[in-house]
C-alpha positions as CSV (number, residue, x, y, z in Angstrom):
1,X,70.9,108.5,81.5
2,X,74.9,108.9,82.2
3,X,74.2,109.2,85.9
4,X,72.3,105.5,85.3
5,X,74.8,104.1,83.0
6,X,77.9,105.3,85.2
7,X,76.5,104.2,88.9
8,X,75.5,101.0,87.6
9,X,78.9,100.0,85.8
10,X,81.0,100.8,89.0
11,X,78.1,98.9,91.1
12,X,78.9,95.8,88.8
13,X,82.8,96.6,89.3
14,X,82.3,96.1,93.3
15,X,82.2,92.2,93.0
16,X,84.9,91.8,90.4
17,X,86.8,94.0,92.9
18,X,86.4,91.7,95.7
19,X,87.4,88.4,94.2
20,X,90.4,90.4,92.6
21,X,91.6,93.3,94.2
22,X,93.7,94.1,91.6
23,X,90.4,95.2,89.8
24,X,89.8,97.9,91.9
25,X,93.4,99.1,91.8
26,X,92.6,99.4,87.9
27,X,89.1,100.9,89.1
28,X,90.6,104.0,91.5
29,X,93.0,104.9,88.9
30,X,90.4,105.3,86.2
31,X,88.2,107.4,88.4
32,X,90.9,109.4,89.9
33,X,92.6,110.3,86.6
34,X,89.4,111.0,84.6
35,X,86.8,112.2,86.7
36,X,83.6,110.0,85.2
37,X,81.0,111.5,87.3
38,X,81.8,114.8,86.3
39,X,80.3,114.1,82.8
40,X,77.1,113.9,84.6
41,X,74.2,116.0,85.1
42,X,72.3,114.8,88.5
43,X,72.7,112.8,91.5
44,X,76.2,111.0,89.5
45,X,77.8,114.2,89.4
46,X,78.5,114.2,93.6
47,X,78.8,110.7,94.5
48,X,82.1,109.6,96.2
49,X,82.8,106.8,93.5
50,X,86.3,107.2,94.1
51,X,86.1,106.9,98.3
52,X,83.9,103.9,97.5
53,X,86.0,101.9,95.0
54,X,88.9,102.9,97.6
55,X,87.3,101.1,100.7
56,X,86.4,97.7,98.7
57,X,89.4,98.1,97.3
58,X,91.4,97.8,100.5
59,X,88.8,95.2,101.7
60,X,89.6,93.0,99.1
61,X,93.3,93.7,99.4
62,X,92.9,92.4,103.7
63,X,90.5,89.3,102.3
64,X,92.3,88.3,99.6
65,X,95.8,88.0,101.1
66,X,97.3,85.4,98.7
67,X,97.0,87.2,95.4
68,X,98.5,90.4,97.0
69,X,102.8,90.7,96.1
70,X,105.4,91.7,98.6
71,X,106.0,95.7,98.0
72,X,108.6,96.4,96.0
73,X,111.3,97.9,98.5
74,X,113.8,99.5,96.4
75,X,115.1,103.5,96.7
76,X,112.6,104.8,94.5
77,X,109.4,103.7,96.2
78,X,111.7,104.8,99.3
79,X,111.6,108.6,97.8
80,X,108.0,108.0,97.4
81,X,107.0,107.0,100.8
82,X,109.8,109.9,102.2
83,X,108.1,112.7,99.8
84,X,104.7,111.8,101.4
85,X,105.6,111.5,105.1
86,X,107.3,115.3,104.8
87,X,104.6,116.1,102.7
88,X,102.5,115.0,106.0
89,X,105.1,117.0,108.2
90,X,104.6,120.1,106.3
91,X,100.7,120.2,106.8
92,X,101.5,120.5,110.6
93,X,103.3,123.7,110.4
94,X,100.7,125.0,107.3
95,X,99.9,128.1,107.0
96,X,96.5,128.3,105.6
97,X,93.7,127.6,107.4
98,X,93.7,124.6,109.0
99,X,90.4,122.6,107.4
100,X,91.7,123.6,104.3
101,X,95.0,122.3,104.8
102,X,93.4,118.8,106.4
103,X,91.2,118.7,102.8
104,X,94.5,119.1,100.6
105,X,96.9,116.6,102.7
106,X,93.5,113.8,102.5
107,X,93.2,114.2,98.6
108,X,97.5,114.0,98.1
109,X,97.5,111.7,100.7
110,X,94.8,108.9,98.9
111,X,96.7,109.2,95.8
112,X,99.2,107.8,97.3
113,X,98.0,105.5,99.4
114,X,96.2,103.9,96.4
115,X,99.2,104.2,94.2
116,X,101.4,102.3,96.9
117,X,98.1,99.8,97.2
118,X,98.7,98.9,93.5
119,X,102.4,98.7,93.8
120,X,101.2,95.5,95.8
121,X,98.1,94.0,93.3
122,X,99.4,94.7,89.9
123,X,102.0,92.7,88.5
124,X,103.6,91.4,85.4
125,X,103.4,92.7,81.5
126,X,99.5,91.7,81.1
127,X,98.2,94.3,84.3
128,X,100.8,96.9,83.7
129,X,99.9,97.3,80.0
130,X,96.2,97.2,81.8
131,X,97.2,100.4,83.9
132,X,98.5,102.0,80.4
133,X,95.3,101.1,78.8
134,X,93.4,102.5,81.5
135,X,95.7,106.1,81.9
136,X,94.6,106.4,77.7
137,X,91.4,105.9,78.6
138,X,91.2,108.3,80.6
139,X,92.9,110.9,79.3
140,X,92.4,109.8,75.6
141,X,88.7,110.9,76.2
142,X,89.5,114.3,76.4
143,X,92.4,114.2,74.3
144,X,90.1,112.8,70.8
145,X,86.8,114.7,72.0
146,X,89.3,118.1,72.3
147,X,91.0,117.2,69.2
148,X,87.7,117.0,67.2
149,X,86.5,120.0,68.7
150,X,89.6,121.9,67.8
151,X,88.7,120.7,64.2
152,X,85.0,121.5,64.6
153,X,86.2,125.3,65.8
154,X,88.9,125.9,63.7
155,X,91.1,126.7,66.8
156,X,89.4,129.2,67.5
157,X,88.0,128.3,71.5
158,X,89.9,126.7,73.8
159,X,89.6,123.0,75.1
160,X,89.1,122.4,78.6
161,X,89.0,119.6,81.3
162,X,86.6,118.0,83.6
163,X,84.8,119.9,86.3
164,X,86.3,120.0,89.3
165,X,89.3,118.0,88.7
166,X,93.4,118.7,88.6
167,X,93.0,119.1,85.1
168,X,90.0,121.0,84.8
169,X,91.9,123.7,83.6
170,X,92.8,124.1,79.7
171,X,96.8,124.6,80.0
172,X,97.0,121.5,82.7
173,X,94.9,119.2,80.1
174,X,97.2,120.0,77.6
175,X,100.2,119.1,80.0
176,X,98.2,115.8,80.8
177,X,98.0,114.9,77.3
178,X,102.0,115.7,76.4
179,X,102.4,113.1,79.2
180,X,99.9,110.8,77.6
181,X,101.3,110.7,73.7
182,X,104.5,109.0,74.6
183,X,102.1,106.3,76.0
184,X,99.7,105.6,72.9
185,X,102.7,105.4,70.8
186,X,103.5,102.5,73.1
187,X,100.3,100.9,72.9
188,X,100.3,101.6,68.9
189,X,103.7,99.5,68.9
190,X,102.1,96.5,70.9
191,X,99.1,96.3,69.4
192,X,98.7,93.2,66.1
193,X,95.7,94.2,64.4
194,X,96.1,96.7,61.7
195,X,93.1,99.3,62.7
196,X,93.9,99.4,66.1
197,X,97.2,100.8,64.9
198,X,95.4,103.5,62.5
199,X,93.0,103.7,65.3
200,X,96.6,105.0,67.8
201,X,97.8,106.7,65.0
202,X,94.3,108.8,64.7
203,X,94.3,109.0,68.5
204,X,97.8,110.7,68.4
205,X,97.1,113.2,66.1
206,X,94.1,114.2,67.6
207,X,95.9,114.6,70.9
208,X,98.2,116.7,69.5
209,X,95.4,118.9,68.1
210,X,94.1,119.3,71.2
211,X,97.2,120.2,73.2
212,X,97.6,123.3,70.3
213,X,94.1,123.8,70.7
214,X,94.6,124.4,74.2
215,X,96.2,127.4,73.9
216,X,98.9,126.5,76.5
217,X,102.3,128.2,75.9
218,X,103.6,126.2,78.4
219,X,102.1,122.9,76.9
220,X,103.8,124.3,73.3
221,X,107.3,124.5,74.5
222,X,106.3,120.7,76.9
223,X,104.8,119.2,73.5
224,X,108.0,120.8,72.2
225,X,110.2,118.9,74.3
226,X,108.5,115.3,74.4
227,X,108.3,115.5,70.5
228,X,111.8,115.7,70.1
229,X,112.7,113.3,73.4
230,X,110.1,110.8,71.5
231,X,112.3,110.8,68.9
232,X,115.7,110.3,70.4
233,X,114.2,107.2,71.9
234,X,112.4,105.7,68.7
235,X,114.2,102.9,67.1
236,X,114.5,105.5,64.2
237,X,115.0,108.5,65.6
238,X,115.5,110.7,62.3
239,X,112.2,109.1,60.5
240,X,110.2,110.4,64.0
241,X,111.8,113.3,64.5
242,X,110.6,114.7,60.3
243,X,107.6,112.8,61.3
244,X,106.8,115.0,64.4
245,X,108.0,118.4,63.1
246,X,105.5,118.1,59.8
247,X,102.7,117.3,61.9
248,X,102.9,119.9,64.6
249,X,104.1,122.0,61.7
250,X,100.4,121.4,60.0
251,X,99.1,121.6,63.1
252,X,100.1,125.0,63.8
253,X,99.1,126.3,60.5
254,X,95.6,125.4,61.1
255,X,95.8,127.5,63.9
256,X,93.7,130.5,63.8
257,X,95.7,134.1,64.1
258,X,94.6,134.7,67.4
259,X,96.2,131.2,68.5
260,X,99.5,132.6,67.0
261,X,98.9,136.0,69.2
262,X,99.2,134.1,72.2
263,X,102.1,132.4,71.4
264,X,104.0,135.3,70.9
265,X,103.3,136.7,74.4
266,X,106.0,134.6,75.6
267,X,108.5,137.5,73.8
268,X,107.0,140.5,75.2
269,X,105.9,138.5,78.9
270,X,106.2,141.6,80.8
271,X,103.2,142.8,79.5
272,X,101.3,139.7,80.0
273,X,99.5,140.1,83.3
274,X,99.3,135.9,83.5
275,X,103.1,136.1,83.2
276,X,103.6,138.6,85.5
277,X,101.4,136.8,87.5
278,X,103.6,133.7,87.6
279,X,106.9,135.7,88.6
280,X,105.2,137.2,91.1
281,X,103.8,133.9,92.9
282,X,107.6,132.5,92.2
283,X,109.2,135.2,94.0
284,X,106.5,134.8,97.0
285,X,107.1,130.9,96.9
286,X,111.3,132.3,96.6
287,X,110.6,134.2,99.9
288,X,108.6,131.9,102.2
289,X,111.4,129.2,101.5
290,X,114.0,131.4,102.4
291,X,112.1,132.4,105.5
292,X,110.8,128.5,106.2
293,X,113.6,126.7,104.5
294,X,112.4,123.0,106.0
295,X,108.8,123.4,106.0
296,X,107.9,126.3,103.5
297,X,104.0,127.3,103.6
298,X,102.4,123.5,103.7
299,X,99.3,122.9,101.5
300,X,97.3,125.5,100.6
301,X,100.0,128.1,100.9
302,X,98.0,130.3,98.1
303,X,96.5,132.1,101.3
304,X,96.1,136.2,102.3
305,X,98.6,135.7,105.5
306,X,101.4,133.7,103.3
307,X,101.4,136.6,100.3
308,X,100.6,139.7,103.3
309,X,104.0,138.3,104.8
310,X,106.1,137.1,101.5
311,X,104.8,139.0,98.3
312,X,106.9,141.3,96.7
313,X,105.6,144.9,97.7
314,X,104.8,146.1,94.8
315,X,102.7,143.1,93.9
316,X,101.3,143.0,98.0
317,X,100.2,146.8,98.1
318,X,97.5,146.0,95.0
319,X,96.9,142.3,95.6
320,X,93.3,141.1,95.1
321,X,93.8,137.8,95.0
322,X,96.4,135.3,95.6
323,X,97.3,133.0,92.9
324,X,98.6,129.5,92.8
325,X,102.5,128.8,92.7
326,X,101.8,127.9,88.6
327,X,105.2,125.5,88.6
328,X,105.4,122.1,90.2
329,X,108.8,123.2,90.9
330,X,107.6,126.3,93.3
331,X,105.0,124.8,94.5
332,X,107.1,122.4,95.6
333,X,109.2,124.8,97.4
334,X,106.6,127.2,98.8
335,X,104.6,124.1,100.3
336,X,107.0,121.6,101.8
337,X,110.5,123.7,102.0
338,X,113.9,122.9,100.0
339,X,113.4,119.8,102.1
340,X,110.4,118.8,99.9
341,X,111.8,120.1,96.3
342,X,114.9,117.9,97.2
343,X,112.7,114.7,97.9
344,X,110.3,115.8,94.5
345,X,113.4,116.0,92.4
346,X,115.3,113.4,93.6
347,X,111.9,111.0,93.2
348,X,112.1,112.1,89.3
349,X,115.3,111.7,88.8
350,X,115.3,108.0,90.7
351,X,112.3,107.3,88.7
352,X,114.5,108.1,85.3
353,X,117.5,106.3,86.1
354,X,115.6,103.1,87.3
355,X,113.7,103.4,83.6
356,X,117.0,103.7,82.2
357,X,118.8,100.8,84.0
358,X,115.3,98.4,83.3
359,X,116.2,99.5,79.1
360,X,119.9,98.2,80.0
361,X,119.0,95.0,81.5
362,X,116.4,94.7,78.7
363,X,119.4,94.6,76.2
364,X,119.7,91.5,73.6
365,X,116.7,90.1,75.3
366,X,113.8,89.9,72.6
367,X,111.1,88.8,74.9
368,X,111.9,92.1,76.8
369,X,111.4,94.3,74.1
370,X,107.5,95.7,75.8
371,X,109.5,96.4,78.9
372,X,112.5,98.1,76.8
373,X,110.1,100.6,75.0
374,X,107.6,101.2,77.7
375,X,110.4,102.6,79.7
376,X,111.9,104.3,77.0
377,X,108.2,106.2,76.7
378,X,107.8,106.8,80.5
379,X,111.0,109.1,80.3
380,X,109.6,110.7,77.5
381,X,106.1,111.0,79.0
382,X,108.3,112.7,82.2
383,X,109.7,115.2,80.6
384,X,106.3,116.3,78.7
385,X,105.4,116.4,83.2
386,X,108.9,117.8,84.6
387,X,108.8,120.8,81.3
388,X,105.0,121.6,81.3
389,X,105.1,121.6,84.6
390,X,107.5,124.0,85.0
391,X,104.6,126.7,84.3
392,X,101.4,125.0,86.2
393,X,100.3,123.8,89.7
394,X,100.8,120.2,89.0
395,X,102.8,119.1,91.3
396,X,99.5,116.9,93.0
397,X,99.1,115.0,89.7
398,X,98.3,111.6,89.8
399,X,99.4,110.5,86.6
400,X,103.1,111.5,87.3
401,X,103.4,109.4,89.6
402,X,101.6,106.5,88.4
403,X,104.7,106.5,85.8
404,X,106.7,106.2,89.0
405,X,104.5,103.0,90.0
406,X,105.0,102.1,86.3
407,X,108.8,102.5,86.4
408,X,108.7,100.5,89.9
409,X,106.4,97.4,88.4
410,X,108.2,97.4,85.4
411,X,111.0,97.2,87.0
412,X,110.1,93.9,89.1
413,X,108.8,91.8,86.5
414,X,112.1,92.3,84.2
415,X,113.9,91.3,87.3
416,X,111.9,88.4,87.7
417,X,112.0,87.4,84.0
418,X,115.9,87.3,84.0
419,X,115.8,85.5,87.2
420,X,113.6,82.6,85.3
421,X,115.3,82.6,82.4
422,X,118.8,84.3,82.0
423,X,120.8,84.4,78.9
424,X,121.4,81.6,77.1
425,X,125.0,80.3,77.7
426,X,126.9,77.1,75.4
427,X,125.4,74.2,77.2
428,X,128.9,73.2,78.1
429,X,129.6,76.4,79.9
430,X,126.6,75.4,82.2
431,X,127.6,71.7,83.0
432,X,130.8,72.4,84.0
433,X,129.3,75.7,85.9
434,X,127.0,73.5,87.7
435,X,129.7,70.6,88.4
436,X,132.2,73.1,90.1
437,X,134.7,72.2,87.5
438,X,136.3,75.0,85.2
439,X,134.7,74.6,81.4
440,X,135.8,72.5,78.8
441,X,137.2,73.5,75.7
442,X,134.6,72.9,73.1
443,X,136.1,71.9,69.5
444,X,135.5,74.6,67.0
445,X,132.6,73.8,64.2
446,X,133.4,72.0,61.0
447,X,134.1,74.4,57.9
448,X,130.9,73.2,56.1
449,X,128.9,75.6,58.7
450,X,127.4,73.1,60.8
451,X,127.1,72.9,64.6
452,X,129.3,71.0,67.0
453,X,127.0,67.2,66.6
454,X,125.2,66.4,70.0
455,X,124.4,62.6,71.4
């Protein structure tokens, strides 16, 4: 019956898609991000939704010309386009085998691709807050269904991700979600009706069970982080900030023992074969750089010849398998060089000053006040990404930089707001602007409070 229901409804998206392309931009993130078909159980499970919705996609984007926007040339889409032509570079000089190299490059390379697509169909408050909707949709599936289940289970299992997807894995869903919360507190705050903000509010808390009942250290010390950034950027940032520590605080007291075991492995990590794990794939990732400063390993550098060559030796001589770089920083570095960690830092740090200059030029303008907060949460929402992913192999995941395109579109349509109406000035001011002449002094109001009189 899913496999019916979830073949059908993207069948009935393909002509929505071709009159407006911007529909299918909406379409690929959705099915990128959360992974539909694999909540399947036959012939769903294996189709190539996503490559589909991706060719009528572009179709519609060559057909429908006129409702496409010029791309928004600025430096941060610049970063973005300069990250993925080294990123291309690198896969030349990979050294993993070659068709696996080829399959990693095409699946980076489509996010891209799509995401620079979108930068070109989506446009203004009403699809933006459309891309947010569909990123909690998305994730927000797992997020409440997790949450639930951490309820249901007292803690005691963890929760996991879809099949075969980026987050498949129970400490990179709980990352993915610490990068969604910031979001649903937006949409909570734009939102008019009354249980659609309990509804947020439920939705939050639920999250936040299921990034605890993830197990995740890393997603502890991310959700950590976001909580307390979410509250610096609240309007009241003291009323958030008790808000946030009482409910992670009851959170974590309904946290089974064995929950509060794991979390104190972080103190005693050297005998924690996962940590030692990570330091070990750090210091191979360290090595390779060092050797390959420009190029580094390429895609799929988690190979036998890359650790044979750059393990340490006491972790070489009794390696049976080679794990990933687990930290979007090192992964960074052991696949595309220093070159490629400059390009991925500098892209995140562009993307957080643009947010922060878009909250500036939003300042004493009312009507701006979605774009003002929206940014504010994409800052928090990166550093739930840049922290939690300083432990996992997330440096491929879509949603971070889908908060880039989000900082980029953003960005535009304040631009283009101001330029249509900028602030008000004394109507005087304006006439002798517009006349070339300097302006006239205008006579001060009358005691009794009331305005200069106007013919």
């Amino acid at each position: 019956m899913r496999d019916i229901a979830l073949t059908a409804f993207v069948a009935g998206l393909l002509p929505f898609i071709l009159l407006h392309p911007y529909v299918g931009a909406l379409a690929w993130a959705w099915v990128s991000i959360m992974n539909p078909h694999r909540l399947t159980f036959s012939f769903a499970f294996n189709m190539p939704f996503a490559m589909i919705i991706a060719i009528v996609t572009l179709a519609s984007f060559v057909l429908n010309y006129r409702k496409r926007h010029p791309f928004p040339w600025n430096p941060l889409t610049a970063l973005l386009i300069a990250f993925v032509a080294w990123m291309t570079l690198t896969s030349v000089f990979a050294l993993g085998p070659p068709e696996e190299v080829f399959e990693a490059w095409l699946q980076v390379f489509k996010i891209h691709l799509m995401l620079l697509v979108s930068l070109m169909l989506l446009k203004g408050r009403k699809q933006i807050e459309m891309l947010v909707w569909v990123i909690f949709i998305s994730l927000g599936y797992y997020g409440v269904k997790g949450g639930l289940f951490t309820l249901v289970s007292g803690g005691g299992d963890k929760v996991w991700g879809p099949k075969g997807g980026v987050i498949e894995e129970n400490n990179a869903l709980a990352v993915a979600l610490v990068v969604l919360l910031p979001l649903i507190y937006y949409l909570r705050s734009t939102v008019t009706r009354q249980w659609m903000k309990w509804g947020f509010v439920f939705a939050m808390i639920a999250v936040a069970f299921s990034i605890l009942g993830s197990q995740s250290r890393g997603a502890l010390l991310a959700v950590t982080a976001a909580a307390t950034m979410l509250a610096l950027k609240s309007k009241r940032p003291a009323l958030m900030g008790m808000l946030g520590a009482i409910t992670l605080a009851g959170i974590i007291a309904f946290m089974p023992d064995s929950w509060t075991n794991r979390m104190q492995t972080m103190e005693t990590y050297e005998a924690d074969g996962s940590a030692m794990g990570r330091l070990y794939a750090w210091e191979t990732s360290w090595n390779l750089a060092l050797d390959r400063p420009l190029v580094g390993g390429g895609f799929r550098m988690d190979n036998p010849l890359a650790y044979r060559l750059y393990a340490p030796k006491e972790f070489a001589m009794n390696i049976r398998t080679t794990p990933v770089a687990h930290s979007i920083y090192f992964q960074a570095l052991g696949e595309h060089g220093f070159v490629g960690l400059g390009l991925f830092l500098a892209l995140m740090f562009a993307a957080w000053r643009s947010a922060g200059r878009v909250i500036r030029e939003c300042k004493g303008r009312p009507d701006l006040a979605w774009a003002d907060l929206l940014m504010r949460m994409t800052q928090v929402s990166l550093i739930g990404y840049l922290s939690g992913g300083a432990f996992l192999n997330l440096l491929h995941f879509d949603v971070a930089y889908y908060l880039v395109g989000i900082v980029v579109l953003t960005g535009v349509a304040v631009r283009e707001a101001l330029a249509a109406s900028p602030a008000p000035q004394p109507a005087a001011v304006q006439a002798a602007g517009a006349a070339g002449a300097p302006p006239r002094r205008v006579p001060a109001a009358p005691a009794r409070g009331r305005g200069v009189g106007a013919s």
